[in-house]
C-alpha positions, 0 to 999 in steps of 0.5 A, spaced: 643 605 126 645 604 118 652 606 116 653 610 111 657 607 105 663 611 105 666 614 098 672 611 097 676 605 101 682 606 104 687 607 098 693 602 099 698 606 094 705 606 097 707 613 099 713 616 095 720 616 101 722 622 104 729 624 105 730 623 113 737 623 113 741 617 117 744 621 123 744 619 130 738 622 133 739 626 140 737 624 147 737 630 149 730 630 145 727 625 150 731 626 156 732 633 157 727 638 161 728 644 157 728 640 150 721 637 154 720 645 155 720 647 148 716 641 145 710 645 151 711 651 148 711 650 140 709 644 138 703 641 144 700 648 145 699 647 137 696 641 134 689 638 135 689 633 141 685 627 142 680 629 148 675 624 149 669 620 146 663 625 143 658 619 146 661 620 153 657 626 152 650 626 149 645 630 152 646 637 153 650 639 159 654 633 158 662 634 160 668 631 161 675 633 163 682 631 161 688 632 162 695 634 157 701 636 161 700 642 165 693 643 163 686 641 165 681 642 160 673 642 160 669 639 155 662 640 154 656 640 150 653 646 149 648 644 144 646 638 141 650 640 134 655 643 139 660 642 143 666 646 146 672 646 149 674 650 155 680 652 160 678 648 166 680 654 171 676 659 174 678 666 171 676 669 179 683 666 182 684 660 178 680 655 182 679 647 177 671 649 175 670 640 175 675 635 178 677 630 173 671 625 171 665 627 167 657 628 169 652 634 167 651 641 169 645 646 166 651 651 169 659 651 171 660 653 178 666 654 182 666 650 188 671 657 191 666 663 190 661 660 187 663 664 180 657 662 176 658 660 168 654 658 162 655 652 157 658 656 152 663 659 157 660 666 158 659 670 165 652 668 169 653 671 176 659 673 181 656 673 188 657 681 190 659 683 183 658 691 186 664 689 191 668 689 185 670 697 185 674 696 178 668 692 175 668 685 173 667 686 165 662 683 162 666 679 157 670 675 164 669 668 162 671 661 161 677 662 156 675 657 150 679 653 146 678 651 139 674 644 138 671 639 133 670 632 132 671 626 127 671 619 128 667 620 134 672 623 138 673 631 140 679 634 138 681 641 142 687 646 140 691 650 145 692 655 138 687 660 137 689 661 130 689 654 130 688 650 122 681 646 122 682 640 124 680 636 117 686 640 115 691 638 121 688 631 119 689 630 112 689 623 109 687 620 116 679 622 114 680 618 108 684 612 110 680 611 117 672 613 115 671 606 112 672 603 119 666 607 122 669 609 129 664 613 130 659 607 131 664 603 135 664 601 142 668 603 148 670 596 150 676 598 156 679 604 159 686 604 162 691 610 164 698 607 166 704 612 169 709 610 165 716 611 168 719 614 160 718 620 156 712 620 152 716 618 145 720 613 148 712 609 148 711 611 141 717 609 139 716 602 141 709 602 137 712 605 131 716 599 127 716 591 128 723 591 127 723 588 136 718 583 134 724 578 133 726 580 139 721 581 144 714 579 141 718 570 139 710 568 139 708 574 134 712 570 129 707 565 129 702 569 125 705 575 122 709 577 117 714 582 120 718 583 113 713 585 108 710 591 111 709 597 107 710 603 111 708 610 109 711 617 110 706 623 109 706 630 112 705 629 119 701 622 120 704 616 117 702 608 118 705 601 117 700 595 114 701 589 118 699 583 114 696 578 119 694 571 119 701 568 116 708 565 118 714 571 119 719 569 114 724 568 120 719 563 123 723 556 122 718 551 120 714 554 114 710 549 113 707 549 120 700 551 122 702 554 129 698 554 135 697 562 133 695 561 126 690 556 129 687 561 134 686 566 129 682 561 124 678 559 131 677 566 132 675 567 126 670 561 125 674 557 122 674 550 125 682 549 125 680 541 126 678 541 120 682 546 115 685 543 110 689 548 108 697 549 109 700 556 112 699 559 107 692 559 106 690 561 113 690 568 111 685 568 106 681 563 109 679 568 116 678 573 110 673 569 107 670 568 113 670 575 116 666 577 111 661 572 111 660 573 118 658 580 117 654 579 112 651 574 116 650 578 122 649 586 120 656 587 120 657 591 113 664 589 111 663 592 105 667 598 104 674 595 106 678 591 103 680 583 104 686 585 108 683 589 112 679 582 114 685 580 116 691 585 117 692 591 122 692 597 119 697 602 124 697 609 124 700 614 127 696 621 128 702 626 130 704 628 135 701 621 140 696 618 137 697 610 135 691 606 131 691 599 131 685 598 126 681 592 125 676 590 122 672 589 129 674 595 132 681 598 134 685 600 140 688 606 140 694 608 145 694 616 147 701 618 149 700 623 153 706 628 156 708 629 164 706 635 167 714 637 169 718 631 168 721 628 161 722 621 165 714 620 165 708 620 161 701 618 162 699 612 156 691 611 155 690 605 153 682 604 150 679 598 146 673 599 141 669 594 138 663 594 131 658 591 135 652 587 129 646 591 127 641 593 131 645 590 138 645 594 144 651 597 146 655 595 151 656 599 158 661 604 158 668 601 162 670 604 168 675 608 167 681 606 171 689 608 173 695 604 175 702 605 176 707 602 171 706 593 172 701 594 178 696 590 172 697 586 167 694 589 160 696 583 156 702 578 154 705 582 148 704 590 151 707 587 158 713 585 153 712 591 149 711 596 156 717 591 161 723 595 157 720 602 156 722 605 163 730 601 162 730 604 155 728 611 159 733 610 165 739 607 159 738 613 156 741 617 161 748 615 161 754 618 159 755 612 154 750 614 150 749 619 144 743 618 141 738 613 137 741 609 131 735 608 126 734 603 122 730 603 115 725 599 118 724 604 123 723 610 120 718 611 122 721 614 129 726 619 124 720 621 120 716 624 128 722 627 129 721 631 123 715 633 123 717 635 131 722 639 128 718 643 124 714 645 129 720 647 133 724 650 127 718 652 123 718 658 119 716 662 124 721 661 129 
């Protein structure tokens, strides 16, 4: 397949700061059931959600279903330009229609009282539907939930009157289009039962302030002063650059072991680089393009940072983008069903493969609890302190979160949370 060139590339300009205040952020927002109930009802059951991969369902009569707090949801593609998404629950007597997985029907049957559905949700048969003295009227039916797609995943919305999903999206489209996920490969997919609330995990992955305190070898390679961080109206995102020294590392004329990996990774010879520091990053720059030039990966509608840097967005409410120039890894935060201690983190990595490559075959999706697997030294570090922040959090000492400038990005997803709780409508 032959990309698309796409109209702009990601526009790098710095965002006007917002005023987010400097109060003490409540811990009743993380810790509390009723707090956990009120996000549910005004804010989770109103944004557009991360389902799953369109290319999880090619054919007609594909489905997969997923999971966010209380609710399973059907995804299924009804017609080759359509895709729907549906409550998944039988509206007979409430019976699941699949259980958690994907496959193919030509039709959704209840495995209780074999209630018969089609694609598009409507009724196809009711075994002795004459028994029924009321009547079973014709318009009983999966119930539906509005469903698009972009960047090649399906998105669903609990809302009705929900806004497009272009809308919802803003700037994103924009910004991440030059990276083409729609034509990246899911490489590994992994769900962790976290013992912390869902924000709680956003939180760690949204500022680069804990680098110097839990990440020492991250230094070596990455500049976690000079990141430019912007605030929009619900999404915002931090620009990584990578490929250089952390002004805290205390040898800047050191050509670290990381720094020598990055250039290995990127085909430079680190044996036989010339240059200092400094000149790594440019130097994986130039390489990467060459390389993609050389192997029919077009490189051409992103910038030289882009070739070396990690673009990070935020997608509220739990989307996290770790965007490269190979692929990215997104993390999806998903709420526990009744338990503000708990969340589902989904972790999943996609890779640009060279034109005309075959894909690689889809990974298993696979489940563990909180340290059964190891998913790499920095999220190790990144995911040891999470369930001690959570547990930390309920005690009496502790008031709230005090957030540095650094961090703002955790005021600014508090913001966007509150205007869905507080909103003019309420």
């Amino acid at each position: 397949m032959v990309l698309q060139s796409v109209a702009r590339q990601t526009p790098t300009t710095k965002a006007p700061e917002p005023t987010l205040g400097t109060d003490l952020i409540p811990k009743e927002r993380y810790i509390s059931k009723e707090f956990m109930e009120l996000e549910w009802e005004r804010m989770w059951t109103k944004v557009w959600n991360v389902a799953g991969r369109e290319s999880d369902i090619p054919n007609v009569g594909d489905y997969f279903t997923t999971e966010l707090g209380p609710e399973s949801f059907l995804i299924v593609r009804e017609a080759e330009d359509k895709v729907r998404a549906f409550y998944n629950v039988c509206p007979h007597r409430g019976n699941q229609i699949r259980n958690a997985g994907m496959g193919h029907a030509e039709s959704f049957q209840c495995a209780y009282h074999f209630f018969e559905f089609n694609l598009d949700g409507s009724k196809k048969f009711v075994p002795d539907e004459d028994t029924f003295t009321q009547g079973v009227p014709q318009e009983t039916a999966l119930t539906e939930v509005p469903c698009d797609t972009w960047g090649g995943w399906v998105w669903f919305n609990m809302n009705p009157e929900a806004e497009p999903l272009m809308e919802f999206l803003g700037e994103i489209p924009e910004h991440l289009d030059p990276y083409h996920f729609d034509q990246q490969y899911l490489v590994s997919d992994q769900t962790i039962l976290w013992d912390c609330n869902w924000k709680t995990s956003v939180d760690a992955f949204n500022e680069v302030y804990h680098v110097q305190g839990i990440h020492p070898q991250i230094l070596e390679s990455i500049d976690d002063i000079h990141v430019q961080i912007d605030l929009y109206e619900r999404h915002n995102r931090y620009l990584v650059p990578f490929g250089l020294l952390s002004p805290r590392y205390p040898n800047q004329e050191d050509l670290t072991r990381a720094l020598r990996e990055m250039l290995s990774a990127a085909g430079v010879d680190p044996e036989t680089f010339e240059g200092g520091p400094a000149d790594v990053r440019p130097a994986i720059q130039a390489s990467v393009k060459k390389y993609g030039a050389e192997h029919g990966i077009d490189l051409s509608d992103l910038n030289d940072d882009q070739l070396s840097d990690d673009y990070h967005y935020y997608i509220f409410p739990n989307i996290t983008l770790n965007t490269h120039h190979s692929g990215v890894m997104l993390f999806r935060q998903r709420p526990h069903a009744t338990d503000p201690n708990k969340m589902y983190y989904d972790l999943q990595n996609f890779i640009r493969i060279p034109e005309g490559s075959d894909p690689p075959p889809r990974p298993v999706h696979s489940t563990h609890k909180h340290g059964e697997v190891s998913l790499g030294l920095g999220l190790d570090q990144d995911s040891y302190n999470l369930p001690r922040v959570q547990k930390g959090m309920q005690s009496r000492s502790f008031k709230g979160l005090l957030i540095n400038y650094r961090e703002r990005r955790i005021r600014h997803m508090h913001k966007v949370i509150d205007d869905y709780l507080e909103g003019p409508d309420r």
